[in-house]
N, C-alpha and C positions, 0 to 999 in steps of 0.2 A: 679725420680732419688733420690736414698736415699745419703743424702753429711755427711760425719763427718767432721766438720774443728777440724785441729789442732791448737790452738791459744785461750786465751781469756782476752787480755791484747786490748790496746789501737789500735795494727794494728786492732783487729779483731771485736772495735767496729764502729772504722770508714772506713771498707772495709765491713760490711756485708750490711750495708744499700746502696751502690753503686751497689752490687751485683746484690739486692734484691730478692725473694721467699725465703723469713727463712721457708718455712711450708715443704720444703725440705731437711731444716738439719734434722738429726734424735739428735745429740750431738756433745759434744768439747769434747778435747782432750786435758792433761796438760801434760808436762813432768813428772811435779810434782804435785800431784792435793792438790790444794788447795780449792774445793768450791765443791760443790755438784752439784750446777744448773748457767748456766749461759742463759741470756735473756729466760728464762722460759725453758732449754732444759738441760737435764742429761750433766754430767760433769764425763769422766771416766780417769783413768789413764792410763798412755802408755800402763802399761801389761796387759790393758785391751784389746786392740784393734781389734788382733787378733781374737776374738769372737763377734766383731761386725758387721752385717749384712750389709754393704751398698756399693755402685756402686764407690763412688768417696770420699777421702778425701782430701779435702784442704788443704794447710798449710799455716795460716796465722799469720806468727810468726817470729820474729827476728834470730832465732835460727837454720834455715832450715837446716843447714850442719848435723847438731847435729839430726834432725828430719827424718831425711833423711838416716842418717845411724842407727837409732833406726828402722827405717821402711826393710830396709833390713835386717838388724838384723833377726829380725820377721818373713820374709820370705812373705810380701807382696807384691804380685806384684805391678812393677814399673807404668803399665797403669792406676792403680785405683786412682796417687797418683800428684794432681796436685799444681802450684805456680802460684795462681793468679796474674794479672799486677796490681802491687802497685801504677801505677804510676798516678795511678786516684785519689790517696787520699793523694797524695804528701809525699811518702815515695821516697827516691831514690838510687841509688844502684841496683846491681842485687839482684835480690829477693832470689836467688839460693843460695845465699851469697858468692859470688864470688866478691864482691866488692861495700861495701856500706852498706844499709840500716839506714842511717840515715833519720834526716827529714827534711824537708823542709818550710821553716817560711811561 
């Protein structure tokens, strides 16, 4: 399974190692890209997306409302496009961002 997370801030280094198989990301995703490579893996911008190849994108990111209507924007489908359970790495809130995402001491 080919994943692009979108995320490459502090949710996205302390939820990939819970995750675990990184040999499955193919790349991150920024709103706004600021890096080129993040944990050794290509770093593309939103208006990239659409031209990239994979089964499932994650989104592990504070932002998801924002993320989420960037993704329809686009015109990707809604099944490829998931929100992992934060609540492994002690983030709380819906992740969907309906109420929360802060953190948790």
């Amino acid at each position: 399974m080919k994943v692009l997370v979108w995320g490459t801030g502090e949710w996205a280094d302390r939820l990939l190692p819970v995750i675990g198989n990184e040999d499955e990301i193919i790349g991150f995703v920024e709103s706004e890209k600021s890096k080129d490579f993040f944990r050794g893996k290509k770093v593309y911008g939103a208006n990239e997306i659409k031209e990239i190849d994979c089964d499932v994108i994650a989104i592990i990111n504070s932002h998801a409302d924002e993320i989420q209507y960037e993704i329809e924007k686009q015109g990707i489908q809604k099944e490829k496009v998931i929100f992992p359970n934060t609540s492994k790495i002690g983030i709380v809130g819906d992740f969907c961002g309906n109420g929360g995402g802060g953190y948790t001491d």
